[in-house]
PAZAPA-4460 file (N, C-alpha, C; in steps of 0.05 Angstrom, whole numbers, plus 32768, in hexadecimal, padded with zeros to 4 digits):
% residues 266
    n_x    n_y    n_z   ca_x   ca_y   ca_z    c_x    c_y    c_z   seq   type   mol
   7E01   82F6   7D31   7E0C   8310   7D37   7DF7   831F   7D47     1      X     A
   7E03   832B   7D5A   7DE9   8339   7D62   7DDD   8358   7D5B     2      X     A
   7DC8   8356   7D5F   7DAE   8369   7D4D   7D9C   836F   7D5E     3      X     A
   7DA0   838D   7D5F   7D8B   839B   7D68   7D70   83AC   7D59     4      X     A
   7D7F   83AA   7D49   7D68   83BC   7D39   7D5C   83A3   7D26     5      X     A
   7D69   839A   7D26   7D5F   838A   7D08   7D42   837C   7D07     6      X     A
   7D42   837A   7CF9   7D23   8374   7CEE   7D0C   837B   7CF9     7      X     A
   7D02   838D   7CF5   7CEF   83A4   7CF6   7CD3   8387   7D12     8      X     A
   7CD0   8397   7D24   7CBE   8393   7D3A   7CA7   8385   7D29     9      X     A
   7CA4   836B   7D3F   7C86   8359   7D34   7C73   8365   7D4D    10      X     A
   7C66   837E   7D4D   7C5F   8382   7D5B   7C3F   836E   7D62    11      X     A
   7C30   8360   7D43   7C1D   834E   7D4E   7C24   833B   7D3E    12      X     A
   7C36   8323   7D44   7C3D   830B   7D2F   7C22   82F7   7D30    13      X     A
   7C24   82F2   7D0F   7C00   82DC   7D0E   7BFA   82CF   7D22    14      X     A
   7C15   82B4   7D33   7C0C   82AA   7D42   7C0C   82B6   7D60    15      X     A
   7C0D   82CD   7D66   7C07   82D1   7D7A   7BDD   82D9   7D75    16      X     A
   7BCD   82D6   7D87   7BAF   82CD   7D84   7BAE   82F0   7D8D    17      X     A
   7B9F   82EA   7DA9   7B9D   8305   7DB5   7BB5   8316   7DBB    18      X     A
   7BAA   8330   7DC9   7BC6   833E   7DD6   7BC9   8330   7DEB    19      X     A
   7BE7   8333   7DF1   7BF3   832D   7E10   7BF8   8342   7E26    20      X     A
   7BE4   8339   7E42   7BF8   834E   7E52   7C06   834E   7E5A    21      X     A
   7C18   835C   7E5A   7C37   835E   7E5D   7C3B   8356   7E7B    22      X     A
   7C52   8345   7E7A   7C61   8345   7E94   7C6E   8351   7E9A    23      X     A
   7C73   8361   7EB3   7C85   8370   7EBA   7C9F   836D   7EB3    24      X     A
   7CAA   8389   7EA2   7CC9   8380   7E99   7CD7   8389   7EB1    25      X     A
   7CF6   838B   7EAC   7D09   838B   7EBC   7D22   8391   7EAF    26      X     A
   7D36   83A3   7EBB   7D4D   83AD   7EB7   7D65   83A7   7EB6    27      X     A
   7D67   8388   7ECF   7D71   837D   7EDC   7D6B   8360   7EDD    28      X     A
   7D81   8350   7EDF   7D78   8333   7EE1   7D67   832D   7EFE    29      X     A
   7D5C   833A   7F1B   7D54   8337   7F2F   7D31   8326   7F2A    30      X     A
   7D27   8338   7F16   7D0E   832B   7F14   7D01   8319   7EFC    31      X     A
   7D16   8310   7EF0   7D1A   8302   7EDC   7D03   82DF   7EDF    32      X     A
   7D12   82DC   7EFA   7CFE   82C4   7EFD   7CE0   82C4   7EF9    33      X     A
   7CD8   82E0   7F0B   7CBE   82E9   7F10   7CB6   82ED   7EFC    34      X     A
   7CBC   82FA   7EE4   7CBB   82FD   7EC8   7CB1   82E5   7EC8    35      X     A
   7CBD   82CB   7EBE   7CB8   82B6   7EAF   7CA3   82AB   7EB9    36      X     A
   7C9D   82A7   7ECF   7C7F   82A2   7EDD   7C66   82AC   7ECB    37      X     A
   7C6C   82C6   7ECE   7C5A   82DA   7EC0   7C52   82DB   7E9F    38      X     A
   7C6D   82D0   7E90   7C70   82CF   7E78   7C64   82B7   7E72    39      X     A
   7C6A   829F   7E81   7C61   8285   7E7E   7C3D   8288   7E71    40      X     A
   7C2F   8292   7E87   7C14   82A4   7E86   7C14   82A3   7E63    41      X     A
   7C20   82BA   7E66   7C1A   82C4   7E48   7C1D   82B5   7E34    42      X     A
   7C35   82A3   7E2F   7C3F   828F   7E25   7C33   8281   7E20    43      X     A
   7C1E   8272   7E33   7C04   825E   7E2D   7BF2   8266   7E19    44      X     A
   7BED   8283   7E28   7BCE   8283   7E16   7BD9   828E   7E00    45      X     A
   7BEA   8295   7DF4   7BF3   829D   7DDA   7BF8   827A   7DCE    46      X     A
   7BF3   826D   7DDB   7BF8   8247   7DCE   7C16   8238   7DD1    47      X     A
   7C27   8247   7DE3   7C36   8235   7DE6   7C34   821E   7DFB    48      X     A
   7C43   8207   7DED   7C3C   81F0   7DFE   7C56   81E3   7E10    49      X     A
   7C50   81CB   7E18   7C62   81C6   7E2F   7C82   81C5   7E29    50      X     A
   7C82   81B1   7E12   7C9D   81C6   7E0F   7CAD   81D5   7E12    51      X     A
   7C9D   81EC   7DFD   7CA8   8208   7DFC   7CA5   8219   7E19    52      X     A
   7C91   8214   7E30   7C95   821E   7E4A   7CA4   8219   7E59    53      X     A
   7CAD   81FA   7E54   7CBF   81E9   7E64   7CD9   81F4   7E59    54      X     A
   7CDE   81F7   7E47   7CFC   8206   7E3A   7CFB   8229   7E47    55      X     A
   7CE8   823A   7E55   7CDE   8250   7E53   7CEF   824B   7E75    56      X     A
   7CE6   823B   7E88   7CE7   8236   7EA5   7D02   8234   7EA7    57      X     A
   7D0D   821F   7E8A   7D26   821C   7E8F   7D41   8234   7E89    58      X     A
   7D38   825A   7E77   7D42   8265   7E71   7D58   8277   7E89    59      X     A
   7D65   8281   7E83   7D76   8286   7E97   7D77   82AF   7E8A    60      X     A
   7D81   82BC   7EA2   7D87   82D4   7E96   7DA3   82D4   7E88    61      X     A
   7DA4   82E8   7E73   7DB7   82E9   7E5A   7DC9   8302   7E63    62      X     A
   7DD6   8301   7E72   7DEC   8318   7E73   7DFA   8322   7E61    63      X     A
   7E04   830C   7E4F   7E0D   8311   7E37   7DF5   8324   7E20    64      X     A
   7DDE   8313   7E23   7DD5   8323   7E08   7DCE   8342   7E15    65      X     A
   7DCE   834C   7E2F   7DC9   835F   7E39   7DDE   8370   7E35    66      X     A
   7DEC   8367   7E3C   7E13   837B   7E35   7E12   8383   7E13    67      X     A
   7E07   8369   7E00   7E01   8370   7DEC   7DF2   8381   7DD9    68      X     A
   7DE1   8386   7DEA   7DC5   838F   7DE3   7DCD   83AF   7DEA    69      X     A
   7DDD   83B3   7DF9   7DE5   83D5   7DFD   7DFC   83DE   7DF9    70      X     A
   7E05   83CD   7DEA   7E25   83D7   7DDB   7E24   83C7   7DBB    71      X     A
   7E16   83D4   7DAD   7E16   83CE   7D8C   7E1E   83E1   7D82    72      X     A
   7E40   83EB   7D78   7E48   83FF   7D6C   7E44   83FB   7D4A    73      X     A
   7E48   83DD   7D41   7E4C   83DF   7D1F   7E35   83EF   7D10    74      X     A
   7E1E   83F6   7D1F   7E07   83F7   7D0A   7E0C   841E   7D06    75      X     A
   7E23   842C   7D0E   7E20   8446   7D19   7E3C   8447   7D02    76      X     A
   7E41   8434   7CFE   7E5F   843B   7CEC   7E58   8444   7CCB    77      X     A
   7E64   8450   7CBE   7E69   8460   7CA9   7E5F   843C   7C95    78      X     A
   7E57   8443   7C7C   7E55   8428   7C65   7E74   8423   7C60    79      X     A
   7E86   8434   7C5F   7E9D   841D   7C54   7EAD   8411   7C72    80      X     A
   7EA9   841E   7C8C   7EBC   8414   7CA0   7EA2   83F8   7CAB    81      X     A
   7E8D   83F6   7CAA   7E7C   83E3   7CAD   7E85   83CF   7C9F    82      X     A
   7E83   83D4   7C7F   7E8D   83BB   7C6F   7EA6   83AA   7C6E    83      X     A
   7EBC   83BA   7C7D   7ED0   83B8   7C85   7ED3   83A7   7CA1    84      X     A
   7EC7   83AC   7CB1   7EC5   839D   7CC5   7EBF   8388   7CC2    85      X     A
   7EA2   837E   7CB0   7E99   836A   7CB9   7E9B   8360   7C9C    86      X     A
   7EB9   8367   7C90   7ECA   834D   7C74   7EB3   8353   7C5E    87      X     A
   7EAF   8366   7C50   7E98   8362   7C41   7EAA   835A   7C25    88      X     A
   7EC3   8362   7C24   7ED1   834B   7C10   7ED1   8336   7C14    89      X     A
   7ED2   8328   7C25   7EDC   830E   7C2C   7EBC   8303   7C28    90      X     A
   7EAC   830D   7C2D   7E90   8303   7C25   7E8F   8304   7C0E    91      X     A
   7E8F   8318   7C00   7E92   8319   7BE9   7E99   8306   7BCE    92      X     A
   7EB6   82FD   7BD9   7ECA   82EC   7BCB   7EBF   82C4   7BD3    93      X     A
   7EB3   82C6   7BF1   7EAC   82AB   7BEE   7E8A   82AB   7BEB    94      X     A
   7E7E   82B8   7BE7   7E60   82BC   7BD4   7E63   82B1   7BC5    95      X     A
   7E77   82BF   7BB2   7E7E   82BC   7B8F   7E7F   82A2   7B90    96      X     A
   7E95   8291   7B9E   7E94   8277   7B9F   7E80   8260   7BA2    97      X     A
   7E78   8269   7BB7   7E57   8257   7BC8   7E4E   825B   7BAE    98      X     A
   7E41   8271   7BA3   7E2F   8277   7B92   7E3A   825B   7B77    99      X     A
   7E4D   825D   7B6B   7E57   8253   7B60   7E5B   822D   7B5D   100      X     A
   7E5E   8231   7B78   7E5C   820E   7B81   7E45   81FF   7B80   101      X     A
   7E2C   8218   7B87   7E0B   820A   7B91   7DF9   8217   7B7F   102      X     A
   7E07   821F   7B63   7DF5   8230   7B57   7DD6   8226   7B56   103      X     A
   7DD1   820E   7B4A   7DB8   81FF   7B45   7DA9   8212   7B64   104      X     A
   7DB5   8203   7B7A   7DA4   8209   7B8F   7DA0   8229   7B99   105      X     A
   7DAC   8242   7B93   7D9D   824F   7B8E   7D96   825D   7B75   106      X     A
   7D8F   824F   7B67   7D88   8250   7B47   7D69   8251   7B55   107      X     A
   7D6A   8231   7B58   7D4B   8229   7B60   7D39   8241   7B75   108      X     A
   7D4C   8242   7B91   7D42   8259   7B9C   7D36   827D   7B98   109      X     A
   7D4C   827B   7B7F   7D43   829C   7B6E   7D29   8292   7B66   110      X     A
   7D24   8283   7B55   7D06   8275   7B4F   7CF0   827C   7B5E   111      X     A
   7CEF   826A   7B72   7CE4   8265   7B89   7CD5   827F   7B90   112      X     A
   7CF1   8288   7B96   7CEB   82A2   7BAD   7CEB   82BE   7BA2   113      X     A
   7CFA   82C0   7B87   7D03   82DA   7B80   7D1A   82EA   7B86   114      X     A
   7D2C   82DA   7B9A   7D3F   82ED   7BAC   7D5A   82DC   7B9D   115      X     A
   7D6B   82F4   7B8F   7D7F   82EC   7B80   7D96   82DA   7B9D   116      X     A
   7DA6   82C6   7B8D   7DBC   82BF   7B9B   7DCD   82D2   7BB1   117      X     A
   7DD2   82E1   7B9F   7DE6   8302   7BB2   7DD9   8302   7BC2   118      X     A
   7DBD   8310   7BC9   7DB6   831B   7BE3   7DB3   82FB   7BFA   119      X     A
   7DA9   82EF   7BEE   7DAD   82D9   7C04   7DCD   82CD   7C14   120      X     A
   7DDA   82CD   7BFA   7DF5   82C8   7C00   7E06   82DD   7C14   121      X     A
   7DFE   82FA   7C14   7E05   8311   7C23   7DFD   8310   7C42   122      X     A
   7DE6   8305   7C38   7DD4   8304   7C58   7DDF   82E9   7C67   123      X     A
   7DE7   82D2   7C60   7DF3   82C6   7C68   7E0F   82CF   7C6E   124      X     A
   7E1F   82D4   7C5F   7E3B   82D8   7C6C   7E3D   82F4   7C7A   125      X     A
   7E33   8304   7C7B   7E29   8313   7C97   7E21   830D   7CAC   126      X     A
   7E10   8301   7CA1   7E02   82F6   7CBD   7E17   82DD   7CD1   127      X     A
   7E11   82D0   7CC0   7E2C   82B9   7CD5   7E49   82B1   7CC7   128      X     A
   7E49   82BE   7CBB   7E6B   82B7   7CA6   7E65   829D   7C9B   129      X     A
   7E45   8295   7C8B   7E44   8282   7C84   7E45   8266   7C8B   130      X     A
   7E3B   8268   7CB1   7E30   8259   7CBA   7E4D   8250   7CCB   131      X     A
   7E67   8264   7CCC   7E77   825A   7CDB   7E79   825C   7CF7   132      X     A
   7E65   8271   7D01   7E51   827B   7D17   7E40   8285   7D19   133      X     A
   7E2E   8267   7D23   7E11   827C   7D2D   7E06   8277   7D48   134      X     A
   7E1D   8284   7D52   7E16   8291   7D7B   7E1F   8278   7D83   135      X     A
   7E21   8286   7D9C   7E27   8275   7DB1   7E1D   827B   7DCA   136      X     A
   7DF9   8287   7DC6   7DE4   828C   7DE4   7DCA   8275   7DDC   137      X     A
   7DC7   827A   7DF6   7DAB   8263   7DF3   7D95   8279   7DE1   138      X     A
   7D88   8268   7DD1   7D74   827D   7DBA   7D67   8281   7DD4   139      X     A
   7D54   8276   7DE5   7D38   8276   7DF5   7D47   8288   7E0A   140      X     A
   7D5C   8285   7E16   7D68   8295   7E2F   7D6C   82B6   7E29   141      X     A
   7D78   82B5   7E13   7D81   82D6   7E01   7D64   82DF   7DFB   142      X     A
   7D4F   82D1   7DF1   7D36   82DA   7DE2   7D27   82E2   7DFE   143      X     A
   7D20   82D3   7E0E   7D0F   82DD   7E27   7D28   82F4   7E32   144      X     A
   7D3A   82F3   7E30   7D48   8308   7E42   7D45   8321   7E39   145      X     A
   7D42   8328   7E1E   7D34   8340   7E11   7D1C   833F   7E15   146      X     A
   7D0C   832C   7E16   7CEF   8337   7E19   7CE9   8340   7E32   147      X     A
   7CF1   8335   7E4C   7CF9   8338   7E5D   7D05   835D   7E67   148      X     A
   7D1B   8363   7E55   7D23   837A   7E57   7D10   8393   7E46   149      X     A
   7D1A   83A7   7E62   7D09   83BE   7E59   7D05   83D1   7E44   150      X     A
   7D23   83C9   7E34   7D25   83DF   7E20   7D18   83DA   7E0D   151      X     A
   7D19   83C3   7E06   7D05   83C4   7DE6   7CF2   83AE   7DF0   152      X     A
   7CDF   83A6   7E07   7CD4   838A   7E05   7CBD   8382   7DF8   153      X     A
   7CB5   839A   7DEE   7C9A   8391   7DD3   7CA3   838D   7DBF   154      X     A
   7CBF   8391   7DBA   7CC5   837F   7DA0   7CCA   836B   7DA4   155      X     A
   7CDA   8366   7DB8   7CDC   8342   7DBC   7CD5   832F   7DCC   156      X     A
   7CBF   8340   7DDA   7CA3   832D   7DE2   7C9A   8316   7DC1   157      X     A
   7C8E   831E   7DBA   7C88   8312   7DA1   7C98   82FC   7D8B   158      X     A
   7CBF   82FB   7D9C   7CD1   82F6   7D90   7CCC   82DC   7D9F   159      X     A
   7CCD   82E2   7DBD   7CD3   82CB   7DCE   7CB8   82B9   7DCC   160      X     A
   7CA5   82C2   7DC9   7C8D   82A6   7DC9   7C95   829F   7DAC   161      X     A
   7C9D   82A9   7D99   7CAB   8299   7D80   7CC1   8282   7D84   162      X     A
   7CD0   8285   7DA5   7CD8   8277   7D9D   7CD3   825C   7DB3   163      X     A
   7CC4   8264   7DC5   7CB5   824D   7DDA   7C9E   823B   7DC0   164      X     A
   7C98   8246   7DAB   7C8D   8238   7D99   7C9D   8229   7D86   165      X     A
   7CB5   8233   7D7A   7CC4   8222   7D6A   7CD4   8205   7D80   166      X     A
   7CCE   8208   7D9D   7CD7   81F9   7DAE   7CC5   81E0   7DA6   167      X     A
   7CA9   81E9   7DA8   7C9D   81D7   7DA7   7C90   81C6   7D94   168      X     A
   7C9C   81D6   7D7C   7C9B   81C4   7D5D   7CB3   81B3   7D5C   169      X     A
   7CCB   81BC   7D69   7CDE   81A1   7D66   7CF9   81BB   7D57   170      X     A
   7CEB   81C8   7D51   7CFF   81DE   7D3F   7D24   81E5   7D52   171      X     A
   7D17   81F3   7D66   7D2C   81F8   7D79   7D29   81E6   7D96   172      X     A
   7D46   81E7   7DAB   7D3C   81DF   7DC2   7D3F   81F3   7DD0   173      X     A
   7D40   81F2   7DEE   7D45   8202   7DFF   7D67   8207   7DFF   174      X     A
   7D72   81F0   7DF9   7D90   81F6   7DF1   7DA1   8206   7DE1   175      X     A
   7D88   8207   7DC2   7D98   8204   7DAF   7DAD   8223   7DB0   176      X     A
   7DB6   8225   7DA5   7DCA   8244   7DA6   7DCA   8252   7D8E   177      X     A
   7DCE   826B   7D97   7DC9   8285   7D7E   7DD4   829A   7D85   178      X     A
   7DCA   82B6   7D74   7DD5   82CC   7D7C   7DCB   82D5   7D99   179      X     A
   7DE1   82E8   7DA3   7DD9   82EF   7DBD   7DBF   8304   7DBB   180      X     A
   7DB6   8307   7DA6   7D94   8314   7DA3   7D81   82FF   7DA2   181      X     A
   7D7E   82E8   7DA2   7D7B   82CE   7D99   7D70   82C2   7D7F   182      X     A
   7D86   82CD   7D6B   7D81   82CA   7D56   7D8A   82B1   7D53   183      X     A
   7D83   829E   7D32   7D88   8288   7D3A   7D8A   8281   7D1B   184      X     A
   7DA8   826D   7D1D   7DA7   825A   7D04   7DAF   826D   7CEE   185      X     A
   7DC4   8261   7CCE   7DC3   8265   7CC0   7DCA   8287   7CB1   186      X     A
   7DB3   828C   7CBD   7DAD   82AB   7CB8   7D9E   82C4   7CCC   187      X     A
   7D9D   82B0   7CE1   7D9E   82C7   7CF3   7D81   82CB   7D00   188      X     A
   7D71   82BD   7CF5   7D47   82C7   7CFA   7D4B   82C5   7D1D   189      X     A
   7D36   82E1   7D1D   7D2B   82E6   7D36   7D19   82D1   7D33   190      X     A
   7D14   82C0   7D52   7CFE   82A4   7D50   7CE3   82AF   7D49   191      X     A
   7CD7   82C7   7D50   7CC0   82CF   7D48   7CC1   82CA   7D1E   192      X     A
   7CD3   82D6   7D17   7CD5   82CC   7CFB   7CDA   82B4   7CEC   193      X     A
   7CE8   82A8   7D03   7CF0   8288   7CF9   7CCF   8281   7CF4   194      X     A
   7CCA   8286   7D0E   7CB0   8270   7D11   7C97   8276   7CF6   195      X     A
   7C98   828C   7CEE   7C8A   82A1   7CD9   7C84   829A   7CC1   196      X     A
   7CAB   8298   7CBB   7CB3   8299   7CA0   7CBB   8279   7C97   197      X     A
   7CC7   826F   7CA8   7CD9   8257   7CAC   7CCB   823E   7C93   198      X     A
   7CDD   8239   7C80   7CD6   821E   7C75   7CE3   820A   7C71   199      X     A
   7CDE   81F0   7C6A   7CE5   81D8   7C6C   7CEC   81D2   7C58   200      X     A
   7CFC   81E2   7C46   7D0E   81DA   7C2E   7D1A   81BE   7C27   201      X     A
   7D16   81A8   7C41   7D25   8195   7C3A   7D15   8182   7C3B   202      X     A
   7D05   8184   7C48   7CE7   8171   7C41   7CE6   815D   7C54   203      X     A
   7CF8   8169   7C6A   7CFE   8151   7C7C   7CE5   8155   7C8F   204      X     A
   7CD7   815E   7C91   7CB9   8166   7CA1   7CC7   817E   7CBB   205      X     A
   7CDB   818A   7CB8   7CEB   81A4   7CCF   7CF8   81AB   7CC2   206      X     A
   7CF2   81CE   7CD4   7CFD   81DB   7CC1   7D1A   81E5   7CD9   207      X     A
   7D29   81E2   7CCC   7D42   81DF   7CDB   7D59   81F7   7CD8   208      X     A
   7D57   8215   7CE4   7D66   8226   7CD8   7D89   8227   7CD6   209      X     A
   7D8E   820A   7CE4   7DAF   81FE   7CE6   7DAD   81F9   7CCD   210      X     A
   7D9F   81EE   7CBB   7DA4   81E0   7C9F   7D9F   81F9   7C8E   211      X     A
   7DB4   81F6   7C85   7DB8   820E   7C6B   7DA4   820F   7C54   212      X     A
   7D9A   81F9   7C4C   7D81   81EF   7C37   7D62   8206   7C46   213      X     A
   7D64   81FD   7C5D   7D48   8208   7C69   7D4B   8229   7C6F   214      X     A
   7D63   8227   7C7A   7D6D   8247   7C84   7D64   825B   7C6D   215      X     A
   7D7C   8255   7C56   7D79   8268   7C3E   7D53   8265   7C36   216      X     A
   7D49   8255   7C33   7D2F   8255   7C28   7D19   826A   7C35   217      X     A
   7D24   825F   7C4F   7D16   8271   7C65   7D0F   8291   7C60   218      X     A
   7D34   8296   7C59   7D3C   82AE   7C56   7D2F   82B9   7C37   219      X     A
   7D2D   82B2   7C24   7D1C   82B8   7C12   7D0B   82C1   7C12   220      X     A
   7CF8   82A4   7C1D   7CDD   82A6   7C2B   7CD1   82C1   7C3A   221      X     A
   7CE3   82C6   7C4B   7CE0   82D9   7C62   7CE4   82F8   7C47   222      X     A
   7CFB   8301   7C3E   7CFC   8312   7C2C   7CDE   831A   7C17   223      X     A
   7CD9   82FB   7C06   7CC1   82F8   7BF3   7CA7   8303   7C01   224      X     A
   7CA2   82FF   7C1F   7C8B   8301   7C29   7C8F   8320   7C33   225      X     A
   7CA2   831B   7C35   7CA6   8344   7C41   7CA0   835A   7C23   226      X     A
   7CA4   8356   7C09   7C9E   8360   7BF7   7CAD   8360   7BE2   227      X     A
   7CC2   834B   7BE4   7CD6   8347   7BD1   7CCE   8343   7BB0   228      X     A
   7CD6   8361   7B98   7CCC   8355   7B80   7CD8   8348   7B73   229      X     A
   7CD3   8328   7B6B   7CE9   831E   7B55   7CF4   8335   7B3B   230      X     A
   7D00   832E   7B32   7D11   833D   7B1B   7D17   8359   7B1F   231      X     A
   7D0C   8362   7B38   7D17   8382   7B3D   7D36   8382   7B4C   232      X     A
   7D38   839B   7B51   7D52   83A1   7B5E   7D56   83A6   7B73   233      X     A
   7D66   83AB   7B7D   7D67   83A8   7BA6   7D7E   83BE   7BA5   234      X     A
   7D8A   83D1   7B95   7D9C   83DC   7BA7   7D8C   83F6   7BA3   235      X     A
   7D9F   840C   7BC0   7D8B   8422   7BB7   7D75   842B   7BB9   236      X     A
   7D5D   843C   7BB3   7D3F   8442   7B9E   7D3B   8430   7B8D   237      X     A
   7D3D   8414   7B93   7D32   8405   7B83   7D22   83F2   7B90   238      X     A
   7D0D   83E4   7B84   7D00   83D9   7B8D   7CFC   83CC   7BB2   239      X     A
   7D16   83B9   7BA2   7D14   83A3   7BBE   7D2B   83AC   7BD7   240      X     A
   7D2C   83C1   7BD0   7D4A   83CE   7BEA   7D39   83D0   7C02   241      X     A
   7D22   83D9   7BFE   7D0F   83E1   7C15   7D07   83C5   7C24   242      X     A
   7D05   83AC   7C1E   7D06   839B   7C1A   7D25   838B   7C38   243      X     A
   7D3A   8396   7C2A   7D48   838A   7C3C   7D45   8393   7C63   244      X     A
   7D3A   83AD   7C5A   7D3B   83B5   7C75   7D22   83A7   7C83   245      X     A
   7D12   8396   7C7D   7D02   8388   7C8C   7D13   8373   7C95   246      X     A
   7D30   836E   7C90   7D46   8353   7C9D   7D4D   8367   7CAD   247      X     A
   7D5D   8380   7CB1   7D74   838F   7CC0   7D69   83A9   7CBF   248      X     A
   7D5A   83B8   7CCA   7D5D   83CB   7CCC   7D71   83E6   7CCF   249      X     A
   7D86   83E4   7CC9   7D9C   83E9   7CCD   7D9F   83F1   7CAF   250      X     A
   7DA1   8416   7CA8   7DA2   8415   7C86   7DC5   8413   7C7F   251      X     A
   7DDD   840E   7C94   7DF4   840B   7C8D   7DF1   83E8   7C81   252      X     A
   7DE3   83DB   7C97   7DE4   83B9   7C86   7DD8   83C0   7C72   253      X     A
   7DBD   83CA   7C64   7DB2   83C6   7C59   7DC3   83CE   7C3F   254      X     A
   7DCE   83E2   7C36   7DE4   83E9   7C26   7DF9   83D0   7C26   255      X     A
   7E05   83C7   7C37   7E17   83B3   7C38   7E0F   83A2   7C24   256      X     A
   7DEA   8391   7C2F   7DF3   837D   7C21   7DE2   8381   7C03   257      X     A
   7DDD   839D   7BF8   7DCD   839E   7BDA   7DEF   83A3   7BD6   258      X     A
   7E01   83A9   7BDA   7E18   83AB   7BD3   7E29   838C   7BCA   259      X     A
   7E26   8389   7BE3   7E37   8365   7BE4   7E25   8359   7BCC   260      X     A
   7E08   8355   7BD1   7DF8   8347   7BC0   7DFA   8353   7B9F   261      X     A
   7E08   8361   7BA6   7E0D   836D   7B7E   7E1F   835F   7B72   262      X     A
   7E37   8360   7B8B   7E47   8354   7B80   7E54   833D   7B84   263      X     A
   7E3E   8328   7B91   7E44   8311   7B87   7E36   8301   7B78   264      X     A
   7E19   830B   7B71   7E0C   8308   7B58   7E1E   8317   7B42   265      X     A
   7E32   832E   7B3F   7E3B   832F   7B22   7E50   8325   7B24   266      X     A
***
């Protein structure tokens, strides 16, 4: 789905080394190429390798995620016409179920991570209706096309070398497809967070955010390291609510899903 606000700016992510100087952004797809020249630059000495540059040369401008990127009305809507829109019953009702079917597996994950079933299960069927869509833009094409663009490009400067790096672990390709923000897989991670947070739940040596095993773990992961307390509470003035808004900045989602996540944990 696409997301503008969400998840609060990596303004210095670990693996980026030094600062970068910026390449000239742009408003318009005209200097887009000239960009990537320039970005490439940056791209290196921040450690990306041939791969991930070679997928960078091959990116194209995102018209779509641009049309996107300046027309996001849901996050402006009232909490019950939001939840309404985007089925928060219907999430709801097949939570209960998932939850029900795979209990063991997130049994083990509350463990793990601390992060009850509900909120994970919320953040999934929000995010992609549970994996029945997740995008249809190139992650690397949508990701440089915001960094690229002028309106916000220090936030996703730092997104896009996340994801010329997950190119070159094997993680993503230059193909693979996502949200038109270039979010990606499962649950939605900006590549700067994939690359961050991302684990290998399945032990297959990749961490794969198409596989639901690695996705949800990820998503834990990513929550636990943001300040998630086991056994506390998430809706509200309570502990871990502050907590969700490091996924969505957006305090109508963030209500959504301590809501959804209530009630498909009760």
């Amino acid at each position: 789905m696409p997301r503008s606000i969400l998840i609060p700016a990596l303004v210095a992510l670990g693996f980026l080394g030094q600062p970068l100087l910026a390449a000239p952004c742009g408003n318009t797809g005209s200097g887009f190429e000239a960009w990537k020249k320039d970005f490439a630059k940056e791209a290196r000495k921040a450690g990306v390798r041939k791969r991930g540059l070679q997928a960078l040369s091959q990116a194209r401008y995102a018209t779509r995620t641009i049309a996107a990127d300046r027309n996001q009305k849901s996050f402006r809507y009232s909490l019950d016409k939001f939840m309404q829109i985007r089925g928060a019953d219907t999430i709801v009702a097949q939570g209960r179920k998932r939850k029900a079917r795979n209990a063991q597996f997130y049994a083990t994950l509350e463990r793990q991570y601390g992060v009850p079933a509900g909120v994970l299960i919320a953040i999934h069927g929000m995010e992609t209706g549970f994996g029945n869509f997740m995008g249809d833009s190139q992650v690397v094409s949508a990701i440089t096309t915001l960094a690229y663009d002028c309106r916000r490009s220090d936030f996703f400067v730092p997104h896009a070398i996340g994801a010329l790096k997950l190119v070159d672990q094997g993680a993503i390709t230059g193909a693979t497809k996502g949200a038109k923000h270039g979010e990606l897989g499962h649950t939605q991670f900006l590549p700067g967070n994939a690359l961050t947070y991302g684990v290998d739940a399945t032990g297959d040596g990749r961490v794969d955010f198409y596989n639901l095993t690695d996705a949800l773990a990820s998503t834990a992961n990513f929550l636990r390291q943001k300040g998630w307390k086991p056994g506390k509470g998430y809706q509200p003035g309570e502990p871990n609510f502050a907590v969700i808004k490091q996924w969505n900045a957006a305090t109508v989602y963030q209500k959504a899903i301590a809501i959804m996540g209530a009630r498909i944990d009760n």
